[in-house]
C-alpha positions as CSV (number, residue, x, y, z in Angstrom):
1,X,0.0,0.0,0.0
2,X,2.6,2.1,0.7
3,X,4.7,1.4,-2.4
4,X,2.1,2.7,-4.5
5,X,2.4,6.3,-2.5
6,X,6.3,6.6,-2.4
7,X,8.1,8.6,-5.0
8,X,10.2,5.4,-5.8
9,X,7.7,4.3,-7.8
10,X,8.8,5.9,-11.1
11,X,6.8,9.4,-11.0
12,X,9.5,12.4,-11.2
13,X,7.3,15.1,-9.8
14,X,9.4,17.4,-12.5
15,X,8.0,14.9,-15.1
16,X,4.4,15.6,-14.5
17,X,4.2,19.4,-15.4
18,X,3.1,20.5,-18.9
19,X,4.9,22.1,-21.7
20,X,3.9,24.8,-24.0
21,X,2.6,22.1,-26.7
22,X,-0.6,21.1,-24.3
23,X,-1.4,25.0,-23.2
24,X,-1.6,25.1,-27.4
25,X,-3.4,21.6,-27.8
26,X,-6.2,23.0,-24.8
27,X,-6.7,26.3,-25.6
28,X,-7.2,25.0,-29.1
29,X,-10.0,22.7,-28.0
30,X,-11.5,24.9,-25.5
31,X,-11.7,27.8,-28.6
32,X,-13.2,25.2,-31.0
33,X,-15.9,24.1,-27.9
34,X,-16.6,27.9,-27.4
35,X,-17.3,28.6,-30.8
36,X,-19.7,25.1,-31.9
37,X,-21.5,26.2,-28.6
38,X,-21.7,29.6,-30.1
39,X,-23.4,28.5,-32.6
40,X,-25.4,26.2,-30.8
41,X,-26.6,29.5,-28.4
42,X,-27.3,31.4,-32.1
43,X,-29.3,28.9,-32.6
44,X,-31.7,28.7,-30.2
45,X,-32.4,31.7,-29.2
46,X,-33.7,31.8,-33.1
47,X,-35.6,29.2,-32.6
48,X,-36.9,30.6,-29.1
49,X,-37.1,33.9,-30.9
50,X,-39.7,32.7,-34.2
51,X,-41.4,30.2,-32.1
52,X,-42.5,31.4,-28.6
53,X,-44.6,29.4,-26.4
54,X,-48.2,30.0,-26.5
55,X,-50.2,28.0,-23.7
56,X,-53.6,29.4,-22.3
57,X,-52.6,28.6,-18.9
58,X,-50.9,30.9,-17.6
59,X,-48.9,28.1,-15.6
60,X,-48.0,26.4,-18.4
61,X,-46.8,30.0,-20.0
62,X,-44.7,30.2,-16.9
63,X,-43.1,26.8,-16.7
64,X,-42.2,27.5,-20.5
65,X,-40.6,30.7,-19.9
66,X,-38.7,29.6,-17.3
67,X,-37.2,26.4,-19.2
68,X,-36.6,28.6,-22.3
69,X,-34.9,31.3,-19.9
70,X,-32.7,28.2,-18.3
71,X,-32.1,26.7,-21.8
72,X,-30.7,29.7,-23.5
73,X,-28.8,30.3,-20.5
74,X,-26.7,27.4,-19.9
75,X,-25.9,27.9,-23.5
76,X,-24.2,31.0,-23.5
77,X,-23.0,29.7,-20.2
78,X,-21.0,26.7,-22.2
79,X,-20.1,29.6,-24.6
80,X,-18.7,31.8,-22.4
81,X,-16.8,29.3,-20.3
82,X,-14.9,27.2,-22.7
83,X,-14.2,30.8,-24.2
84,X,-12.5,32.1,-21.1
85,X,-10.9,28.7,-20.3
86,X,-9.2,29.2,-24.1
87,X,-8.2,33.2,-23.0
88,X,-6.4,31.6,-19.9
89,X,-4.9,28.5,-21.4
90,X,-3.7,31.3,-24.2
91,X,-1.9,33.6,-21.4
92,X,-0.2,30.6,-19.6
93,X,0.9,29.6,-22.8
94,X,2.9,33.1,-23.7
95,X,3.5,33.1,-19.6
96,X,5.3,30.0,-20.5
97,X,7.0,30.8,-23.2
98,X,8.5,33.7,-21.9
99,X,12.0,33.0,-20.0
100,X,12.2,34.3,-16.5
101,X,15.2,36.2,-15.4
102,X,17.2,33.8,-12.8
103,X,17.3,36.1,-10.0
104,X,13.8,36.9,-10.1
105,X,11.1,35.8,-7.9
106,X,8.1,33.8,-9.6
């Protein structure tokens, strides 16, 4: 049980931090996420906008508000935070890139 906790077991603590390559490789992704649920928010609000819920109760009317309201929501929700993920993958990658002086403090 222990074994499997010890550093001995092959795992160089240095080995396990990322490179430049997989800030690219995420904020890639994350930008690519950010804009198909872009387009998936575009999307639905047109079809919230041309087709708006029409119930003569005025429950019903308010139980379909509030899903549409929660719908559109988490979508430009998604959007917004695989598009902010991608801005801070972006500046760790240029933070990473760029060499710190040795006698400056991190």
């Amino acid at each position: 049980m222990s074994d499997a906790l010890s550093p001995s077991n092959g795992s160089d603590p240095q080995g396990s931090r990322k490179g430049p390559l997989s800030f690219l490789s995420g904020a890639l992704t994350s930008g690519l996420l950010a804009w198909l649920a872009l387009g998936l928010s575009r999307r639905v609000l047109a079809h919230y906008a041309s087709h708006p819920p029409q119930y003569s109760s005025p429950i019903a009317q308010n139980i379909a508000t509030a899903m549409k309201t929660l719908i559109v929501g988490m979508c430009f929700l998604a959007t917004f935070s695989f598009a902010f993920i991608g801005l801070g993958l972006l500046l760790v990658l240029v933070r990473s890139l760029v060499v710190a002086k040795p006698g400056s403090a991190a």
